[in-house]
N, C-alpha and C positions, 0 to 999 in steps of 0.2 A: 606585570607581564610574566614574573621567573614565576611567580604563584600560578597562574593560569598554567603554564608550559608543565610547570609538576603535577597541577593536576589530570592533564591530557595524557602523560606519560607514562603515571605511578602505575594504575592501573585501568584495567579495561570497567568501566563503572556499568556497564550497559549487559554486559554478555549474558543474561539469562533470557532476556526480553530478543535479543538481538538473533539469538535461537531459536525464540519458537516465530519468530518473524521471519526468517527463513523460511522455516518449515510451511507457513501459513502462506505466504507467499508461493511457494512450490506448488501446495495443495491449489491455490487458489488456478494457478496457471494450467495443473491437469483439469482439475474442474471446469475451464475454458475450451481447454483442448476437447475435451468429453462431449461436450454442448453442442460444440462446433463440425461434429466428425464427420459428419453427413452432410456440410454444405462447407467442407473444404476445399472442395474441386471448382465451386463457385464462389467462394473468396479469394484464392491464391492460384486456381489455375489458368488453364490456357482460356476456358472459357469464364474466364468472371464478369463479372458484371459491371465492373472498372473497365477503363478505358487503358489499355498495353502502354504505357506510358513511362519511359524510363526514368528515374528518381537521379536530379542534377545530383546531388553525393556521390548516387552508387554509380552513376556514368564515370564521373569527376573520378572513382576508383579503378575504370574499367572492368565493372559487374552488370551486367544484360538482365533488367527483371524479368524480360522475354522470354529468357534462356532461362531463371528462376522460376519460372512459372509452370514452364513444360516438364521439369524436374520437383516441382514441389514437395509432390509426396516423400522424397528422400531428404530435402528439409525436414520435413515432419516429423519421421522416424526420428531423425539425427536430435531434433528440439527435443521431444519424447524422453530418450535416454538422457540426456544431458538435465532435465528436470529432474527427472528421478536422480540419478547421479549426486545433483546438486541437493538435494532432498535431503538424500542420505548421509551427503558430506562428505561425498568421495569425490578427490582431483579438487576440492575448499576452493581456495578464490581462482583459478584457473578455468575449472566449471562454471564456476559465477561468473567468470568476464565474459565465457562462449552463450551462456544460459541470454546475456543480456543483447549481446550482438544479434541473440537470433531472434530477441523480441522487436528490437530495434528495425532487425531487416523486416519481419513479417508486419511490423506497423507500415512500414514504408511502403510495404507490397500491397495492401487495404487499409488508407487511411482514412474512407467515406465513414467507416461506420466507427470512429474512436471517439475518446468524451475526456472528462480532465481526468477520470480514475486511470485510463490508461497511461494519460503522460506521467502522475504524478507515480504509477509502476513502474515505469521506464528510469524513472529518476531512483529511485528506490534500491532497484537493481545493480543503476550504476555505482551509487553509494556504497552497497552491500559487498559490490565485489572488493573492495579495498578494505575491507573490514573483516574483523575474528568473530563468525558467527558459529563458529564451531565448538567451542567448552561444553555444548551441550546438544542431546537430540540429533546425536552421528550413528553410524554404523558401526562403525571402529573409531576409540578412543586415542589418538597419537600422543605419545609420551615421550615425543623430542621434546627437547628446550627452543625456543627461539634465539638463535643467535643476538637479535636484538626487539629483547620484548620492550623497550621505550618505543620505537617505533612502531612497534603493532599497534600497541595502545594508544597512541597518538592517532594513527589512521583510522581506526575501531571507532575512537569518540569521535573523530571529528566525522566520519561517515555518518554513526548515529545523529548528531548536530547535525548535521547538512540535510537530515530529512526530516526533521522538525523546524529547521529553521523557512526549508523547503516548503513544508505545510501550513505556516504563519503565513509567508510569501502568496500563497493560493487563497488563504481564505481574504488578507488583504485586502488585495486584487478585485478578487471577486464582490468583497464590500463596497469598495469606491466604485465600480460599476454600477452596482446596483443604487447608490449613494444618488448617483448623477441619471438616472431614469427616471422617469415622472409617476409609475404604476410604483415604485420602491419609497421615492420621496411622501408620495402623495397618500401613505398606507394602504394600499389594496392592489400590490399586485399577488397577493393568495388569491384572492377573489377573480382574477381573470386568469390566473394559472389553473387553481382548480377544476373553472369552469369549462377548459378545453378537455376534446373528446378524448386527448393523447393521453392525459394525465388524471384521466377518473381511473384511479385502482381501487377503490370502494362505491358502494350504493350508499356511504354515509357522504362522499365529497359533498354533494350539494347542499345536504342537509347542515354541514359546516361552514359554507361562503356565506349563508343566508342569516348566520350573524356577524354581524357587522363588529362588534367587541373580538372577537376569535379570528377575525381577519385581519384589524388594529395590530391585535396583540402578535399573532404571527409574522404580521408581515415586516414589524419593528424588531422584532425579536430576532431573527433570522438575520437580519442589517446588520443591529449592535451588536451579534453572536462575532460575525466575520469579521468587522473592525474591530473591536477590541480582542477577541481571541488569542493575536500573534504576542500582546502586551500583557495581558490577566494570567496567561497559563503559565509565566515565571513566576508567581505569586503561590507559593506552596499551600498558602491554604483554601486559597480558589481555585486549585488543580482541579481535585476530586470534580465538585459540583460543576465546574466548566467546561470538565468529559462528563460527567453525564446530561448536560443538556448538549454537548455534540453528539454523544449518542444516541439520541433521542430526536435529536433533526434530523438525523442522515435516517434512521430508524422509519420517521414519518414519511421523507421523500421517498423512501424504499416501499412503503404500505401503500402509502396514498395515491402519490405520484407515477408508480412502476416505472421509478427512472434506477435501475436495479446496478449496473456493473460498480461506477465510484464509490457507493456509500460505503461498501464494505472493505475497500483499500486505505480510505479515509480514515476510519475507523481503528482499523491495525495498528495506524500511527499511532495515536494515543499512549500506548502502550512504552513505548517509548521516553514516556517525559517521566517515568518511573525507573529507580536505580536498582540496581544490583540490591542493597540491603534492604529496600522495600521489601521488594519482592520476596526476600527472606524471612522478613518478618509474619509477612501473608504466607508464605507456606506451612511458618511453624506454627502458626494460629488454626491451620488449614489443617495439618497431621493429627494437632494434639485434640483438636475436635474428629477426627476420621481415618482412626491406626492401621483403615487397610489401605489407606493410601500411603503411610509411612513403610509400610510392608512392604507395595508395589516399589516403592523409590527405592528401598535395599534390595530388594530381587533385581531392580536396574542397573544399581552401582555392581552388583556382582557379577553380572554379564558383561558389563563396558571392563571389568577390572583385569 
């Protein structure tokens, strides 16, 4: 236990991945915003296509989604800045906590059209706000001290933890469901997902259910991915190969399938199961092969400096 507890505390083990996760996070959120801009007013206003219906929490708090909806657009704005804000790492975990509230309220306000990439964002968010994602890919560099950086580090990791332990938990989940269905048990439900009109994203789908080995093999493959995943990816040397055949599934449901928002929040995670001195190592393999990237990183530090 004192070994664990030093570990959580010494140092923040995560913070270069936990940056640009931020960042990709942020982006990923204006990129939603951007998509959506032209059917805002019928997602979250007066006239949406939801039924006006008050959300027992927000009642429970005395907030009116009625009254949220007739003002949405000032939600908007207000989310808008506070992403970028949070982007750039100005107002750090204070921004994060508002950035999350406002995902939180806007899921509540249209929950028809959400899927697991949204919850498993939600969670992410929450995580992050209690976390030091800032050492890197900020605006302005702060050169306080923390009064007590045991504690930061401590919450830093355990945030990172909590959404990998988060994403074990999902793909589980989702294994044993699919474990206990008879199209998942009985190897072919590629073969009747495929075949629906929702999920042709290629002229190649059909010509893929139509063998019967490639249906086998996916539709087992995808099973054993999610149950063993939360167990195999503590194994340092099945990390690698077991992101990338998670990248490669979520990759394929993204092509194949055009089930498009989760795969790429899913994926983000990964990144994650990799440490601070990885990542160090991979950069310096990554410079001393391509010196104008070495170049760009000192033209960085001397701006942040």
């Amino acid at each position: 236990m004192h070994t664990l507890f030093h570990h959580l505390t010494q140092t923040n083990t995560r913070s270069i991945y936990l940056s640009i996760l931020r960042v990709a996070l942020c982006l990923w959120l204006l990129k939603e915003l951007t998509i959506n801009w032209t059917s805002l007013e019928l997602l979250y206003g007066t006239h949406s296509f939801l039924v006006a219906q008050n959300d027992i929490l927000l009642t429970s708090i005395g907030v009116n989604i009625q009254y949220l909806r007739e003002h949405y657009f000032v939600l908007i704005i207000l989310y808008t800045t506070l992403v970028i804000l949070y982007l750039l790492g100005i107002g750090r975990n204070l921004t994060a906590i508002f950035v999350f509230l406002l995902v939180e309220l806007f899921q509540r306000m249209n929950n028809i059209n959400l899927n697991g990439g949204d919850n498993l964002l939600k969670f992410m968010l929450l995580y992050l706000s209690f976390a030091n994602t800032f050492q890197y890919l900020v605006l302005f560099n702060s050169h306080k001290v923390k009064k007590d950086p045991a504690v930061c580090n401590m919450l830093t990791n355990l945030a990172a933890y909590s959404i990998m332990f988060h994403l074990c938990l999902a793909y589980f989940i989702s294994g044993i469901s699919k474990a206990h269905a008879d199209v998942w048990y009985n190897g072919v439900a590629t073969y009747y997902t495929f075949s629906l009109e929702r999920f042709k994203g290629t002229s190649y789908n059909e010509a893929i259910v139509s063998n019967g080995w490639i249906v086998l093999i996916t539709t087992y493959a995808t099973l054993l991915f999610e149950l063993y995943f939360p167990v195999l990816i503590w194994v340092r040397k099945l990390r690698i190969p077991l992101i990338i055949v998670g990248i490669c599934l979520h990759m394929g449901i993204y092509i194949f399938m055009m089930i498009y928002g989760f795969q790429i929040i899913f994926i983000l995670t990964y990144g994650l199961f990799f440490t601070n001195e990885e990542y160090s190592k991979l950069f310096a393999f990554v410079k001393q092969r391509h010196p104008a990237i070495a170049d760009f990183e000192m033209k960085y530090r001397r701006f942040l400096a």
